[in-house]
Residue frames relative to the residue before (quaternion, step in Angstrom):
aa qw qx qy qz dx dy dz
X 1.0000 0.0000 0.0000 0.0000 0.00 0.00 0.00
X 0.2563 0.8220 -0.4481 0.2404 3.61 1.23 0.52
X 0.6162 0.5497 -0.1903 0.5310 3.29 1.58 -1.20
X 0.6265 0.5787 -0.3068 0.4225 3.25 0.70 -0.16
X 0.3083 -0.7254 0.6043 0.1166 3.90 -0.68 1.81
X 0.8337 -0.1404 0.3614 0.3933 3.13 0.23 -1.22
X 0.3598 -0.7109 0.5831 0.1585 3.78 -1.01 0.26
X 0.0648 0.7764 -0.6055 0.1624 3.72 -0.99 1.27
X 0.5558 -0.6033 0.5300 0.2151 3.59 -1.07 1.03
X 0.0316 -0.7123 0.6867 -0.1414 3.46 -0.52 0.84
X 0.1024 0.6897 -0.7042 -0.1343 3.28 -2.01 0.79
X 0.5265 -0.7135 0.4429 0.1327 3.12 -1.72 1.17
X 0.0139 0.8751 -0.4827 -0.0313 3.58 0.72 0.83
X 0.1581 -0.8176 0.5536 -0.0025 3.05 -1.00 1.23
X 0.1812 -0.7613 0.5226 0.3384 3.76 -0.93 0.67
X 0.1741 -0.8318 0.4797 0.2184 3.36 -0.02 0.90
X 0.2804 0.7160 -0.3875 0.5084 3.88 0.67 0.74
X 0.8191 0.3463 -0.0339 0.4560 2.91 0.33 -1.74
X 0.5994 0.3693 -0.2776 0.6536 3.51 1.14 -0.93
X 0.7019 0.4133 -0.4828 0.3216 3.66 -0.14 0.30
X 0.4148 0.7852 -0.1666 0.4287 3.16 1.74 -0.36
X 0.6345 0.2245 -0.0257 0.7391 3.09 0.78 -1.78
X 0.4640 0.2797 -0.6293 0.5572 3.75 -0.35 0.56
X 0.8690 0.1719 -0.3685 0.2818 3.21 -0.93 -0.79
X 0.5136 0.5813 -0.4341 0.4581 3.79 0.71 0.40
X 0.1145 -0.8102 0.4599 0.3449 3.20 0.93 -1.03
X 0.3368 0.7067 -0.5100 0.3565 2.76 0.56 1.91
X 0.5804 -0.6047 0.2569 0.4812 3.83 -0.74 0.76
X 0.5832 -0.4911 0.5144 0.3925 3.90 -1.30 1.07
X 0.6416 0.4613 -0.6094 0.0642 3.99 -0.23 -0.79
X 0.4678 0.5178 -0.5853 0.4128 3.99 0.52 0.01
X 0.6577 0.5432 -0.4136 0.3183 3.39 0.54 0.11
X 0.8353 0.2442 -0.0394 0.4910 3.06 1.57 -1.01
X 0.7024 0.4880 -0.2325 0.4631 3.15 1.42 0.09
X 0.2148 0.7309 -0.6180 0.1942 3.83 1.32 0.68
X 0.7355 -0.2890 0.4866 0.3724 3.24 -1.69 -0.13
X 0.8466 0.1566 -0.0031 0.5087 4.02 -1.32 0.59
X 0.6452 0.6358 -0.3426 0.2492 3.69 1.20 0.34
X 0.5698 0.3693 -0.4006 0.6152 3.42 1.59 0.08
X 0.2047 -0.6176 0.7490 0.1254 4.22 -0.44 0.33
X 0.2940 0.8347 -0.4650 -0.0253 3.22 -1.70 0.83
X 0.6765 -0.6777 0.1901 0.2166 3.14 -0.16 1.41
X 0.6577 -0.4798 0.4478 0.3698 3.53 -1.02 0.39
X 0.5271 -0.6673 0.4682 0.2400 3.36 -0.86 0.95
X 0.2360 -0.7414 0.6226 0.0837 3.93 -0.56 1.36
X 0.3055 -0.7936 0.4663 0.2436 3.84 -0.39 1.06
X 0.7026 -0.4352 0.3641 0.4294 3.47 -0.73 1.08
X 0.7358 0.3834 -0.2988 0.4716 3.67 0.24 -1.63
X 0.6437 0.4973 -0.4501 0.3684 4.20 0.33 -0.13
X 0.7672 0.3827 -0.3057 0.4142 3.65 1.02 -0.54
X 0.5355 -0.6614 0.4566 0.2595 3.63 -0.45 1.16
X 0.7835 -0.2753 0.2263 0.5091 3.10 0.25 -1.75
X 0.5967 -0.7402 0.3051 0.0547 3.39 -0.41 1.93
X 0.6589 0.3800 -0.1494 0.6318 2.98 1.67 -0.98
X 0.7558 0.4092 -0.2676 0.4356 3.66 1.03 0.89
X 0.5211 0.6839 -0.4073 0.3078 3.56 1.20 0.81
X 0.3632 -0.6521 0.6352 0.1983 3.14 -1.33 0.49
X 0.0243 -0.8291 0.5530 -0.0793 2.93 -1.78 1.45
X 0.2433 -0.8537 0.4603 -0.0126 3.07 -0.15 0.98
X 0.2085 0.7459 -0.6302 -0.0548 4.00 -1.50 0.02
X 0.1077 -0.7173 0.6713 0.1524 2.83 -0.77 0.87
X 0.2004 -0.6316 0.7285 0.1737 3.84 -2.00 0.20
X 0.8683 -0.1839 -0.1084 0.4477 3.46 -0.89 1.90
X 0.5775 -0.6700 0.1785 0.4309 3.22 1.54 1.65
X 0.4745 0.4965 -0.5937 0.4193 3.55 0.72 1.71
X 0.4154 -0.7639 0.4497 0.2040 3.08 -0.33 1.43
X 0.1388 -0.8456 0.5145 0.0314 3.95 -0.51 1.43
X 0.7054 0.2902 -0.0965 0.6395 3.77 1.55 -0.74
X 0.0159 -0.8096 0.5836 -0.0607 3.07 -1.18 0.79
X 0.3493 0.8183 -0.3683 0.2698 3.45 0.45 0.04
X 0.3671 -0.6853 0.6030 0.1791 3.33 -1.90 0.77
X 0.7455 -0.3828 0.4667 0.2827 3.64 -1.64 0.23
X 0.8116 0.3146 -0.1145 0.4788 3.02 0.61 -1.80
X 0.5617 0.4787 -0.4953 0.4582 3.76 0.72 0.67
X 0.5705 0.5948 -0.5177 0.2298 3.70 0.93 0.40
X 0.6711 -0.6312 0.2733 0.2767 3.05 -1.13 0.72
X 0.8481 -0.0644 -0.1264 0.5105 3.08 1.34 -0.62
X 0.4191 -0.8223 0.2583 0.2855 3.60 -0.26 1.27
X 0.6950 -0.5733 0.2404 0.3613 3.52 -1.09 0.59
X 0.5644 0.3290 -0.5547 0.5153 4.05 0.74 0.41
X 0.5131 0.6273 -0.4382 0.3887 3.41 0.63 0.06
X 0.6343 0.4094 -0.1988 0.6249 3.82 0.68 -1.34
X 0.5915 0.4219 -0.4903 0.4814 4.04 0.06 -0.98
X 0.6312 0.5327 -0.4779 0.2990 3.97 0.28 -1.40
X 0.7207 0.5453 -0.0885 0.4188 2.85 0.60 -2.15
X 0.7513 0.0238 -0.3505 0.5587 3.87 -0.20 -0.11
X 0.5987 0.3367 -0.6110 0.3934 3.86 -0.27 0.47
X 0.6730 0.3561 -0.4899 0.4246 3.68 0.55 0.50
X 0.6259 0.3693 -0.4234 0.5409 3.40 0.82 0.89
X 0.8287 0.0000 -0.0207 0.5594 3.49 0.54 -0.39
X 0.5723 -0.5833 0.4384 0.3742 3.73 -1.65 0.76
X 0.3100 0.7902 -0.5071 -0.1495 3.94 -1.36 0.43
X 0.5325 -0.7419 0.4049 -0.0460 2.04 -1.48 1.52
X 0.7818 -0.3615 0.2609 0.4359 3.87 -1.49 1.36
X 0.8105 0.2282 -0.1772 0.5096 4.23 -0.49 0.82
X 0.5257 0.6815 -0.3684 0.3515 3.37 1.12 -0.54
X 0.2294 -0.7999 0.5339 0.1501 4.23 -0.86 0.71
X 0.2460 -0.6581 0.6673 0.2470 3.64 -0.95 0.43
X 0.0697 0.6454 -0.7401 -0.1756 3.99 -0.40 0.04
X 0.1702 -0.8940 0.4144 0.0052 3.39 -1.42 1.49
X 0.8536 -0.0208 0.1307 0.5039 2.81 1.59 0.74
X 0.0956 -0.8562 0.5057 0.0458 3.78 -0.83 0.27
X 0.4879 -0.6779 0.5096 0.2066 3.70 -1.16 0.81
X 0.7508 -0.5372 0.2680 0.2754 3.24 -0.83 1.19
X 0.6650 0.5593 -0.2959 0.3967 3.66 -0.42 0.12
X 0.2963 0.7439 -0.5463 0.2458 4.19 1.63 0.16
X 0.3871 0.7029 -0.5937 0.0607 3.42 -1.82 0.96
X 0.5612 -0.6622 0.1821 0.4620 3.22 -0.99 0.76
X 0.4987 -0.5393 0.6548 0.1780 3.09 -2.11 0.54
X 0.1756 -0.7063 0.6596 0.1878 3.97 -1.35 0.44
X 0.4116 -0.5731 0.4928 0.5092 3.74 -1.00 0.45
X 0.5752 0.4523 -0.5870 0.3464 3.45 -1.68 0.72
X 0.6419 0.4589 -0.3675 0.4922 4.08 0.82 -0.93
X 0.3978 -0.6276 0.6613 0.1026 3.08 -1.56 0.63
X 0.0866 -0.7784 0.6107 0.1163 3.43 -0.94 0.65
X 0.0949 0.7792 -0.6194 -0.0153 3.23 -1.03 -0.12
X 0.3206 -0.7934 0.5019 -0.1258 3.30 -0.71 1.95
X 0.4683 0.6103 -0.6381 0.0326 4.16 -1.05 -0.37
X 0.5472 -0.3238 0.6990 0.3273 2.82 -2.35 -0.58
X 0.4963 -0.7178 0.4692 0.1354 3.19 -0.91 1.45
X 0.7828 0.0573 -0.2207 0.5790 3.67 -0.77 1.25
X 0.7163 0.4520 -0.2927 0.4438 4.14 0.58 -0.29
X 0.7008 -0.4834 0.1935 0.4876 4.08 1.19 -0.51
X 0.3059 -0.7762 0.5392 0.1149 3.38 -1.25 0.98
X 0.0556 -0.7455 0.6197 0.2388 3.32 -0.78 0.21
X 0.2432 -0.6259 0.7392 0.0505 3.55 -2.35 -0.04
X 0.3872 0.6007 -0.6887 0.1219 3.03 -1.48 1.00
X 0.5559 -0.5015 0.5250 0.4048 3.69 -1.72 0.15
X 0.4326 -0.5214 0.6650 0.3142 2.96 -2.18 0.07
X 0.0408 -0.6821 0.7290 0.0402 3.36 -1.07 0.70
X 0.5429 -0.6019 0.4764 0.3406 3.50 -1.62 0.79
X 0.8742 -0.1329 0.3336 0.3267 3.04 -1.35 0.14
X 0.2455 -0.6530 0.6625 0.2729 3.61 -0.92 0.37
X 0.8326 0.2187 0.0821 0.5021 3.62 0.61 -1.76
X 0.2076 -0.7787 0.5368 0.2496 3.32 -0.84 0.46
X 0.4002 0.7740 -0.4391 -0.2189 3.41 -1.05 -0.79
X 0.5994 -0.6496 0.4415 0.1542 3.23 -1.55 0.15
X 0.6086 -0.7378 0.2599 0.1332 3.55 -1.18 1.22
């Protein structure tokens, strides 16, 4: 865990529209996952604040109904594990993130709801959905 800067709350927004789209085109899903404003990410948590990585609680709620709930230690695979595994496919590099995943409970969001996401006792974050900037088509 030497390689490791730090720990930060990340969401994986997905248009799920769009990725159903390209599926059925057979075309690649990232218009699904790569619009503008779709990964949010938190303030860097310094390595030295998190005890034990493999033991947080995370939570989100959307207009303060709580939709995720979930622990660290139910992932499937743990983080010297992922570092191994994608630096044996590809080089990373000092700033780079690994986002590893999500607790049960994904659905869609409309622009107007507020979400608001953390890692219990370490930091929370908040922001709105807003639509789209751009559209486009497959």
């Amino acid at each position: 865990m030497d390689f490791v800067g730090g720990y930060a709350l990340a969401l994986d927004m997905t248009a799920r529209e769009l990725q159903s789209a390209a599926k059925s085109a057979g075309l690649p899903w990232t218009l699904g996952k790569a619009q503008d404003t779709f990964t949010p990410i938190s303030a860097v948590i310094p390595k030295s604040d998190v005890a034990n990585p493999d033991d947080l609680e995370l939570w989100l709620k959307v207009d303060d109904e709580l939709r995720q709930k979930g622990s660290t230690s139910d992932m499937i695979f743990k983080i010297p594990s992922l570092i191994s595994y994608i630096s044996s496919i590809m080089t990373l590099m000092e700033g780079d993130v690994i986002l590893t995943g999500t607790p049960e409970g994904v659905g869609p969001v409309r622009p107007g709801q507020k979400i608001k996401a953390g890692i219990t006792g370490l930091i929370d974050v908040e922001f709105d959905v807003q639509k789209r900037k751009r559209s486009f088509s497959t």
